[in-house]
Structure formats: structure tokens, C-alpha cells
LOVEXMI-82577 format. One line per 3 residues: number of its first residue (from 1); their letters; for each residue x, y, z of C-alpha. Coordinates in Angstrom, 1 decimal. Example, Ala and Ser with C-alpha at 12.3 -4.5 7.8 and 13.67 -1.06 7.14 Angstrom:
BEGIN
1) AS) 12.3 -4.5 7.8 | 13.7 -1.1 7.1
This chain:
BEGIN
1) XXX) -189.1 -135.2 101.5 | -192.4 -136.2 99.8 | -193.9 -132.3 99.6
4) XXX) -190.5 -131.5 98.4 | -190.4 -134.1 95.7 | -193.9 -133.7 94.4
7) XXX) -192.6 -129.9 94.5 | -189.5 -130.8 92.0 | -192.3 -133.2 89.9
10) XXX) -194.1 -130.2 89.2 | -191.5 -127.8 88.7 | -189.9 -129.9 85.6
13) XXX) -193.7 -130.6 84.3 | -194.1 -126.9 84.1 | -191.1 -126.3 82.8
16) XXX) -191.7 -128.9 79.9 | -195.0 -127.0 78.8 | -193.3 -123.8 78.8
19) XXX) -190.9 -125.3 76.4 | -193.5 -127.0 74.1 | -195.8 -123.6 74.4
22) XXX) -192.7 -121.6 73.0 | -192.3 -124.2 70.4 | -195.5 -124.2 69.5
25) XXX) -196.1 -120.2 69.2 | -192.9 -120.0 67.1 | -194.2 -122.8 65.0
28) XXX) -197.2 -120.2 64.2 | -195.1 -117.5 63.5 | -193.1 -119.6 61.2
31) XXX) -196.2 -120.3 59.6 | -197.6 -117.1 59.3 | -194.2 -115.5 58.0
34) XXX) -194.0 -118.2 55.4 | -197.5 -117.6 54.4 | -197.3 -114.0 54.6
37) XXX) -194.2 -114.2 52.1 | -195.7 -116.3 49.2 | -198.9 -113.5 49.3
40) XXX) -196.5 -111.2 48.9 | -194.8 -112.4 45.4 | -195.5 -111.4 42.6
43) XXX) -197.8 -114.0 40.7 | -195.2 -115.6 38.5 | -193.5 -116.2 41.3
46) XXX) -195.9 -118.0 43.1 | -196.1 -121.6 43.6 | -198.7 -122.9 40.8
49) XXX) -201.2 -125.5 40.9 | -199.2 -127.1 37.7 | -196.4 -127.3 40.4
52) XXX) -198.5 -129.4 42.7 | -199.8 -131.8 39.9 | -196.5 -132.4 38.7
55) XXX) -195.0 -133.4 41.8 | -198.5 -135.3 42.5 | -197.3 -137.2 39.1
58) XXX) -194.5 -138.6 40.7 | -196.5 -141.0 43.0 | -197.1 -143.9 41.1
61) XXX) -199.0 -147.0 41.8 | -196.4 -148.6 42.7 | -195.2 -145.7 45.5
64) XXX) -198.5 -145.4 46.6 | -198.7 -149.2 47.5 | -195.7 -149.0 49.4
67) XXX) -196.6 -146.0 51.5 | -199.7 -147.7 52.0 | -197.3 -150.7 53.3
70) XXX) -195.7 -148.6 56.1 | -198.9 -148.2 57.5 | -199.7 -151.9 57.0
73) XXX) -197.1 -154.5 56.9 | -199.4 -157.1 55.2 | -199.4 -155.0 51.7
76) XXX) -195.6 -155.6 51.7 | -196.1 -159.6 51.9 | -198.6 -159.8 48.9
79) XXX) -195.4 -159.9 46.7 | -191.9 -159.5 46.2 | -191.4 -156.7 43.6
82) XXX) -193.7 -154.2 45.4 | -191.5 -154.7 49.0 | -188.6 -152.5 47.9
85) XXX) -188.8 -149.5 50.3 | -188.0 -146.5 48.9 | -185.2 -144.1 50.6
88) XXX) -187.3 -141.7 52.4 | -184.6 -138.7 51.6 | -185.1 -139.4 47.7
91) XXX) -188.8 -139.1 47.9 | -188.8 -136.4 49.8 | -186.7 -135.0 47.2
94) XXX) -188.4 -135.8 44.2 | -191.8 -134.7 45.7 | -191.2 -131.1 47.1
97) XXX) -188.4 -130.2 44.0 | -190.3 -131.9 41.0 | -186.4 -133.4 40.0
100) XXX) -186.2 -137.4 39.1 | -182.2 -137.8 40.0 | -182.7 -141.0 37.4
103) XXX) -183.7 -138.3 34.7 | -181.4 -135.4 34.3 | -183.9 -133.8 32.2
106) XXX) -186.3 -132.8 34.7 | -183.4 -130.3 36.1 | -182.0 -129.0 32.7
109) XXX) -185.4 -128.2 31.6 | -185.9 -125.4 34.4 | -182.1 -124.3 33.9
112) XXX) -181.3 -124.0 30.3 | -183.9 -121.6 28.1 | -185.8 -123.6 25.5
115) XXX) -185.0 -126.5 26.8 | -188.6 -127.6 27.5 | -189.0 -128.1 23.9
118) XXX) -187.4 -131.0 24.5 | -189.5 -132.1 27.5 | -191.8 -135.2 27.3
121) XXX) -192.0 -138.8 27.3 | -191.5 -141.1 24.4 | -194.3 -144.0 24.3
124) XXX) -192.9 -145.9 21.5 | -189.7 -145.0 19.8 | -189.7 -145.3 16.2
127) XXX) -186.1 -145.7 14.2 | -183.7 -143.3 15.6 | -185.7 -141.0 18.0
130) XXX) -184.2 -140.6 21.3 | -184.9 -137.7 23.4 | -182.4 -135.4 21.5
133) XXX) -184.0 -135.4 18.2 | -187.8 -135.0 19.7 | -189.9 -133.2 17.4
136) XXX) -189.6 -128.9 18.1 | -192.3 -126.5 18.4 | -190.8 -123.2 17.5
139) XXX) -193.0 -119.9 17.3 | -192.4 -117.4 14.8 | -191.2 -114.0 15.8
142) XXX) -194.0 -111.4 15.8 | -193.1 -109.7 12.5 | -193.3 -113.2 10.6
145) XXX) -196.7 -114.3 12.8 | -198.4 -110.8 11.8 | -197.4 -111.6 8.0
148) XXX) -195.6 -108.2 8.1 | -192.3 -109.7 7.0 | -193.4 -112.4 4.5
151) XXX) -191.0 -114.2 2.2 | -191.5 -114.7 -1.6 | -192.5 -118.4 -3.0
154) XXX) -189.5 -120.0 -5.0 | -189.6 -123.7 -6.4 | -193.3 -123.7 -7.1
157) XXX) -192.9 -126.0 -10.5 | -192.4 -129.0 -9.0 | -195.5 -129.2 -7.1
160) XXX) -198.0 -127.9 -9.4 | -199.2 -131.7 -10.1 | -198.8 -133.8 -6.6
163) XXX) -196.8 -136.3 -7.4 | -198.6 -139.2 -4.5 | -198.4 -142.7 -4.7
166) XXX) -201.4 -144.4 -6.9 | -203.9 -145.1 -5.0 | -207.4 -147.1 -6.1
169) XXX) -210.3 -144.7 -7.7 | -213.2 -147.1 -7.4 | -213.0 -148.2 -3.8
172) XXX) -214.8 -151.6 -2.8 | -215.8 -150.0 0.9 | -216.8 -146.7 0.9
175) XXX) -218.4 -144.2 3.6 | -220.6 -142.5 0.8 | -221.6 -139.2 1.5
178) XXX) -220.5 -139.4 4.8 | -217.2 -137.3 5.9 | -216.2 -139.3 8.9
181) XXX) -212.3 -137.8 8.6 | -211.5 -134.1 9.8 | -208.3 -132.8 8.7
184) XXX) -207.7 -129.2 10.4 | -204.4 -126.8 11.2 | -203.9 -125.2 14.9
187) XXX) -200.6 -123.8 13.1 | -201.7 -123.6 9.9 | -198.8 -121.1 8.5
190) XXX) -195.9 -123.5 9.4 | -194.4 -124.0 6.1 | -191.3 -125.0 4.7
193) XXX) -188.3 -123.8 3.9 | -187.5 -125.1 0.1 | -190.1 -122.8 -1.0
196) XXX) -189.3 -119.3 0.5 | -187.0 -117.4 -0.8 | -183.9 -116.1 1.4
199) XXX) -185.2 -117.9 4.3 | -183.0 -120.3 6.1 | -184.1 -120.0 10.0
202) XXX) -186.3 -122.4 11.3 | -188.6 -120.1 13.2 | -189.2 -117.7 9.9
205) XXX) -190.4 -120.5 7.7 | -194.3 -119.5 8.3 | -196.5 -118.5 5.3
208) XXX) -200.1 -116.7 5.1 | -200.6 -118.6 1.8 | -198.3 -121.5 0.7
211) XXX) -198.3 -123.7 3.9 | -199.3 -127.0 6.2 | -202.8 -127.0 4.4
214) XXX) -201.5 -128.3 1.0 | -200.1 -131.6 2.8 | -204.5 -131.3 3.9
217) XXX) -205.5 -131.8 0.3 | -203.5 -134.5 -0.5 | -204.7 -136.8 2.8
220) XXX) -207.9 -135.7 1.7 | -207.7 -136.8 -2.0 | -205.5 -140.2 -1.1
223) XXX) -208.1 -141.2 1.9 | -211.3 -140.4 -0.6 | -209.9 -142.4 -3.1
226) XXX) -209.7 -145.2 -0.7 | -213.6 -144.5 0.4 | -213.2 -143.0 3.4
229) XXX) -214.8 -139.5 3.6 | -212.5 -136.2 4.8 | -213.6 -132.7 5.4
232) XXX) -210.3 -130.5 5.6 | -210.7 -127.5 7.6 | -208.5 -124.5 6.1
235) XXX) -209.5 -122.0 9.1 | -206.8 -119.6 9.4 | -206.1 -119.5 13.2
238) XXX) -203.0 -117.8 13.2 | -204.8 -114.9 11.2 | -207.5 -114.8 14.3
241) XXX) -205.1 -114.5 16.2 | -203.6 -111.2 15.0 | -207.2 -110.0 14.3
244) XXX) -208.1 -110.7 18.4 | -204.3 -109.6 19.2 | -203.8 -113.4 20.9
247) XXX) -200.5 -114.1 21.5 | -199.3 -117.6 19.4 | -199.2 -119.6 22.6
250) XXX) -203.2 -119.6 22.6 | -203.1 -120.8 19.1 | -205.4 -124.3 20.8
253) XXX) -207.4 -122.1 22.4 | -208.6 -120.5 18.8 | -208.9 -123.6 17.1
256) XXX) -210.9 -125.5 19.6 | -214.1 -123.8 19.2 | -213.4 -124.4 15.4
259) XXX) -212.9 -128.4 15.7 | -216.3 -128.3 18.2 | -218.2 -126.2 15.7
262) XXX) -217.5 -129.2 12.6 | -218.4 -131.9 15.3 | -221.7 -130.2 16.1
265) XXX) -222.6 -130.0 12.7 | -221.1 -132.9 11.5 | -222.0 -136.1 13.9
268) XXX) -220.2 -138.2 11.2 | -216.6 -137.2 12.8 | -215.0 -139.5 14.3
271) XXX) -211.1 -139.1 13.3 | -209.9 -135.8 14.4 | -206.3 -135.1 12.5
274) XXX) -204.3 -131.7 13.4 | -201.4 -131.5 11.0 | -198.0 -129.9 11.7
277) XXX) -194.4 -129.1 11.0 | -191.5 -129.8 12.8 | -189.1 -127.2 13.2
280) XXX) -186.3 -130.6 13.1 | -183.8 -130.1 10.3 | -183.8 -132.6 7.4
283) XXX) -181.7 -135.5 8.6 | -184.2 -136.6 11.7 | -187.4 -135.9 9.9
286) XXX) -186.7 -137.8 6.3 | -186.4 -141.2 5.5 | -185.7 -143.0 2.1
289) XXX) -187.9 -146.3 1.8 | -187.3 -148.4 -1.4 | -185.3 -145.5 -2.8
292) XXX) -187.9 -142.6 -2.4 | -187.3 -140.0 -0.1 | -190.2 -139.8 2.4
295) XXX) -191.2 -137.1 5.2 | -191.2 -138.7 8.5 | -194.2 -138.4 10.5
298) XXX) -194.2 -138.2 14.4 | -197.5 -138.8 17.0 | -198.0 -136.0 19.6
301) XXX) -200.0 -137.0 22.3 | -200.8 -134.1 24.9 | -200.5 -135.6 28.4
304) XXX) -202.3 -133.1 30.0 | -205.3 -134.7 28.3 | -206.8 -137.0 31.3
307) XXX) -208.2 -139.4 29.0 | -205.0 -139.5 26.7 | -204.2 -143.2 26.8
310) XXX) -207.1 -143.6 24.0 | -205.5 -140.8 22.0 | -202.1 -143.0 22.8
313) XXX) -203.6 -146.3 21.7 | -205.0 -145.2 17.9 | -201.0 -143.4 17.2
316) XXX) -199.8 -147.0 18.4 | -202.0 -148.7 16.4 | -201.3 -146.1 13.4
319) XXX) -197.4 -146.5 14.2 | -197.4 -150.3 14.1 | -199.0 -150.6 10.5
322) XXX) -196.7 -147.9 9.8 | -193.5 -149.8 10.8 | -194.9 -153.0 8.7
325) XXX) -195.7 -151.5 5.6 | -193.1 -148.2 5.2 | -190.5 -149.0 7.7
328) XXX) -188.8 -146.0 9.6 | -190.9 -144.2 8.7 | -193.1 -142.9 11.5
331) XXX) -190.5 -141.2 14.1 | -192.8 -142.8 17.5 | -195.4 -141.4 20.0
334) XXX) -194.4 -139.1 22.1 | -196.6 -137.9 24.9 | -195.8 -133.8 25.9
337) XXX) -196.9 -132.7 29.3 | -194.8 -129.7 30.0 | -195.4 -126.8 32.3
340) XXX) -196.8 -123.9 30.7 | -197.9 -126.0 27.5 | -201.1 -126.6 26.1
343) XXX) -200.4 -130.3 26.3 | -204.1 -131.1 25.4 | -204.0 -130.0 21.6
346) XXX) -207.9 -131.0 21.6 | -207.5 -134.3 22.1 | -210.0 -134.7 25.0
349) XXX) -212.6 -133.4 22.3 | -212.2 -137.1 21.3 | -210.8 -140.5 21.8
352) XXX) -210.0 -140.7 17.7 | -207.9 -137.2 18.1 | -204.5 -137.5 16.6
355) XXX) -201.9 -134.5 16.2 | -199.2 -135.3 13.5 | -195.8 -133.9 12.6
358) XXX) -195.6 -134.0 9.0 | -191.9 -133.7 8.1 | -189.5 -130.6 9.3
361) XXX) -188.4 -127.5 7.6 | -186.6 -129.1 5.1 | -188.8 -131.3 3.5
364) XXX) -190.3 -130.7 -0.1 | -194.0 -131.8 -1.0 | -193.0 -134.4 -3.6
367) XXX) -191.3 -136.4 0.0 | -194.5 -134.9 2.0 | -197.2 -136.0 -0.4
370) XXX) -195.6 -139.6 -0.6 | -196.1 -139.2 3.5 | -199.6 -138.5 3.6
373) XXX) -200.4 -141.2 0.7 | -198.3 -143.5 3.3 | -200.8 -142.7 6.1
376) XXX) -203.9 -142.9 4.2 | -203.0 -146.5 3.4 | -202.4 -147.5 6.8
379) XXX) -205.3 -145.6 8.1 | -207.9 -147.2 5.7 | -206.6 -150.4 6.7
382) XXX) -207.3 -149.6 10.1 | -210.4 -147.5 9.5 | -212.0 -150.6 7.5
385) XXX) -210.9 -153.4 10.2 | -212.6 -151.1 13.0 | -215.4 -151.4 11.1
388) XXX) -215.7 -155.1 10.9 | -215.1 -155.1 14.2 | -217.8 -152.5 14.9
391) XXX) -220.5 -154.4 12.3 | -219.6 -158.1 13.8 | -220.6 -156.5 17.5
394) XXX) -223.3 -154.8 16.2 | -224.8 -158.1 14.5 | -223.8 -160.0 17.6
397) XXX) -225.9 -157.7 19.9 | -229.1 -157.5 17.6 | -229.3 -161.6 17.6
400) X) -228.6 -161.9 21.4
């Protein structure tokens, strides 16, 4: 009886690692078959590092605290808001599909075209933005971007004399002959529709010579007059682009070595402004303030940008004097971090790096000039505060 028994003990032990060996060698194949198939797709089907960081995005702190409780039951007693435990099928979800159930967004924006335009967090909401009216970048069609097909200027009278606020010509501050402001244009033919004739599409209003730039020289002149120095950088970028047969989508890629070139031989530059258009029609990107018609301005932050809560913190501050002083009329921050975008717009180039929509399509340069008079009177406020701030340290270091 015992010989037979310790017979029937070993029988069912070897039958148990002949089950677990077959488990295991299909396991392998599994493995190899799967890994096999993902070589064997074509690259843009492949999965994408930008994949895995997005889906590493969605494990906050306070995730990562309570995975870290599983494994330790005395992280969930510290406190009572971090001990709700997650349903392991919804994270599971949300990590290996990259969709938040809570934001239908992150599933329209891989079903419906264009929809990514759309895409990206708003940090502070200004007067009537939601995440329908989010500022639009549009490219132009190739004819327009290679200046092949280029509308004729109508409606030039009006803006032969800018017609800006008054600001003060004998400043009490000023930065001398430094130039501690650079104004510049990664889409510097974005222009606007009042002024080019028999254009009424959005994504045609682009111009080789009557542009984004002009709104430059007005910042330029309303800052100066307020003693704060500004070098605006006309580059054309989009022409480099058609001279180096880049496509539009590497339009940051031309203009960074542009904006490190100024900074290299400038060391004064410490503001860092790219201006843009919207491609927004007139009702979400004007505002009338004490019955003058204003472009509204908007505060792109590029979230791919590792260090882009400083960028974040300057449109903030920007936005806030903004609300006090001209009232609706800075549309929020909004931080863009979509797949396949730049999402950096040169903002790691500097903590003091700001990208600003200056109205949409629609808007004339008697409402855009009043805009960039309205920033360069918040902007010297804040400008000459941080550098009181900035002197008071200095002082305060030299007597310790």
C-alpha cells in the first residue's frame, strides 16, 4: 500500500510539471508571436515611445501613493483622502488604452480627424473658454504656404498710422540700451482675413508680406515707450521652410536655432515672446472693454516642455494683471501636449518663454494694436516689480 501510494504521489507530481512545462513553452510562443508581429508593422503602426509616456502620464502622485499602499498598508493610514483604492479594471484600462472614461475627449481625439486641435488642458480659464472654443492651429494648404497662390491686400487705409493706446514717452525706469524683450514669429505668415481680398477660409488667410509681424512693431514701440528694451525678430521661417522643402509641421524646428542664435548674442534676453494667430472666428477671440473692440489674447504653454510649470507661472501672472486691468480680455492658459505635436514651442530655451495668440482671423489691427498696447502695460508692471524684487535680493545678499 505504501510503494503504491508513493507511486500515485509521484504520478500526479509529474503530471502537474507536465502541465506547468506546456504552460510555460506556450507562454514563449505567445511571446515570441506577439513580438514577432509588432517587428513586422509598418512603422506608423508601431507602438510609439509618445504612447508609453502618455499612458505613464496617467499615474499621478496620488495613484502612485496608493499602489505603493498595496504593498504597505501603513501608506494608507497616513490620511484619509489618499485611502480610496482605485478599481483595479479602470486602471488597467486607462493605462494600457490611454482613455480617461471621466474625459470623453481622450477617445474622440483618436476617432474624429482634426479633432486633436482641440486637445489640451486649460490651466486657468479666462471669460468664456471652455474646451470647445480652444485656440486652433490650422496649416495652410501647400499652394498658400509656398506663396504660389497669394491673395491681394484690401483695407490698407485704416492702418497706415497704428492707432494704440497712449502710452508714456519719457519713462521714469528704463533698461537703456539694453534689449531685454524678444519678440519673434514661428508662423510668421498667419495673417488675417479683413485684409485679403476674396479670402474667407480660415486656413488661406497666410501672407508673405502683410502678416503677424506688424502686431511685432507695435509691442515693440508700446513696451520701448514704457522703458523696457525689445528686439523683434522678422525671420521668415515659413520662407525656410519652402527653401529647405520642410514640411509646416517642423515650423519650431526652423525657428529654434533662430531664438538660440539672438540669446547667444544677446545675454540681455530674458522674455522670449512668439506671437500667433488663431484660426478662431471673431466672436471667441474679440472682446469689447469700455466700448473698444479688443483682440483677445490666449497663453499657450507646450506641455511636452519638462520644465513648463515656469513657462505656466509668468502666463498666470501675465493673465491675472490682465483680468484686473482689461477684463476678459485674456482667453486663459492653456497647456497643449498632444501626440504628434511640437508641444515645446521653445519654451524649454527659457523659463521667461511665452507663446501668445494674438486675436483670430477676423480681427483688424486697430482691435490688435489696442491688444498689444494692453500687454505692454501689464508686462511693464510686471517686468518693473520683478525687478525690485530682483534689486531688494541683490542688496540683501551684498550686506549679509
Amino acid at each position: 500500500m505504501k510503494a503504491r501510494n508513493s507511486g500515485t504521489f509521484i504520478m500526479v507530481q509529474g503530471s502537474s510539471l507536465l502541465k506547468v512545462a506546456g504552460l510555460l513553452i506556450i507562454f514563449m510562443l505567445l511571446i515570441f508571436s506577439i513580438s514577432g508581429l509588432l517587428t513586422s508593422l509598418k512603422p506608423q503602426y508601431r507602438p510609439m515611445s509618445s504612447s508609453v509616456n502618455q499612458a505613464a502620464t496617467n499615474v499621478n502622485g496620488k495613484l502612485l501613493y496608493q499602489l505603493m499602499g498595496w504593498e504597505n498598508h501603513h501608506f494608507l493610514s497616513v490620511g484619509q483622502d489618499w485611502t480610496a483604492t482605485p478599481k483595479l479594471t479602470n486602471l488597467v484600462f486607462k493605462l494600457s488604452s490611454n482613455i480617461n472614461l471621466n474625459d470623453p475627449r481622450s477617445l474622440l481625439g483618436r476617432e474624429l480627424p482634426g479633432f486633436f486641435q482641440f486637445d489640451g488642458k486649460i490651466v486657468v480659464a479666462g471669460e468664456g473658454t471652455n474646451y470647445t472654443n480652444m485656440p486652433i492651429e490650422s496649416a495652410p494648404p501647400l499652394e498658400i504656404m509656398k506663396a504660389e497662390r497669394e491673395a491681394s491686400l484690401q483695407n490698407l487705409d485704416s492702418i497706415e498710422t497704428p492707432s494704440g493706446e497712449k502710452t508714456p514717452t519719457d519713462p521714469s525706469k528704463t533698461t537703456g540700451k539694453r534689449k531685454v524683450v524678444y519678440v519673434y514669429f514661428t508662423h510668421n505668415r498667419e495673417s488675417y482675413i479683413p485684409y485679403l481680398k476674396g479670402v474667407n477660409d480660415p486656413d488661406s488667410a497666410y501672407h508673405s508680406q502683410f502678416n503677424v509681424t506688424k502686431i511685432g512693431d507695435q509691442l515693440r514701440t508700446s513696451l520701448e515707450d514704457r522703458g523696457i528694451g525689445t528686439f523683434v525678430d522678422k525671420t521668415d521661417i515659413q520662407g525656410n521652410l519652402n527653401k529647405k522643402h520642410l514640411s509646416y509641421t517642423k515650423s519650431y524646428q526652423e525657428s529654434r536655432p533662430v531664438v538660440q542664435a539672438a540669446m547667444a548674442s544677446n545675454r540681455d534676453l530674458n522674455y522670449l515672446i512668439d506671437i500667433h494667430r488663431d484660426s478662431q472666428r471673431k466672436p471667441q477671440t474679440t472682446v469689447s472693454i469700455n466700448g473698444k473692440s479688443y483682440a483677445r489674447l490666449a497663453f499657450i504653454i507646450g506641455g511636452k516642455n519638462p520644465n513648463y510649470e515656469k513657462n505656466a507661472k509668468l502666463a498666470k501672472e501675465l493673465h491675472d494683471l490682465l483680468q484686473k486691468k482689461y477684463k476678459g480680455l485674456s482667453r486663459g492658459v492653456m497647456v497643449k501636449n498632444a501626440a504628434g505635436s511640437n508641444s515645446i514651442y521653445n519654451q524649454n530655451l527659457s523659463e521667461n518663454a511665452l507663446l501668445i495668440e494674438f486675436g483670430g482671423v477676423d480681427n483688424t489691427f486697430e482691435e490688435l494694436n489696442r491688444s498689444a498696447d494692453a500687454l505692454a502695460d501689464v508686462f511693464s508692471e510686471f517686468y518693473w516689480q520683478a525687478e525690485k524684487v530682483n534689486g531688494d535680493v541683490e542688496q540683501s545678499t551684498k550686506k549679509q
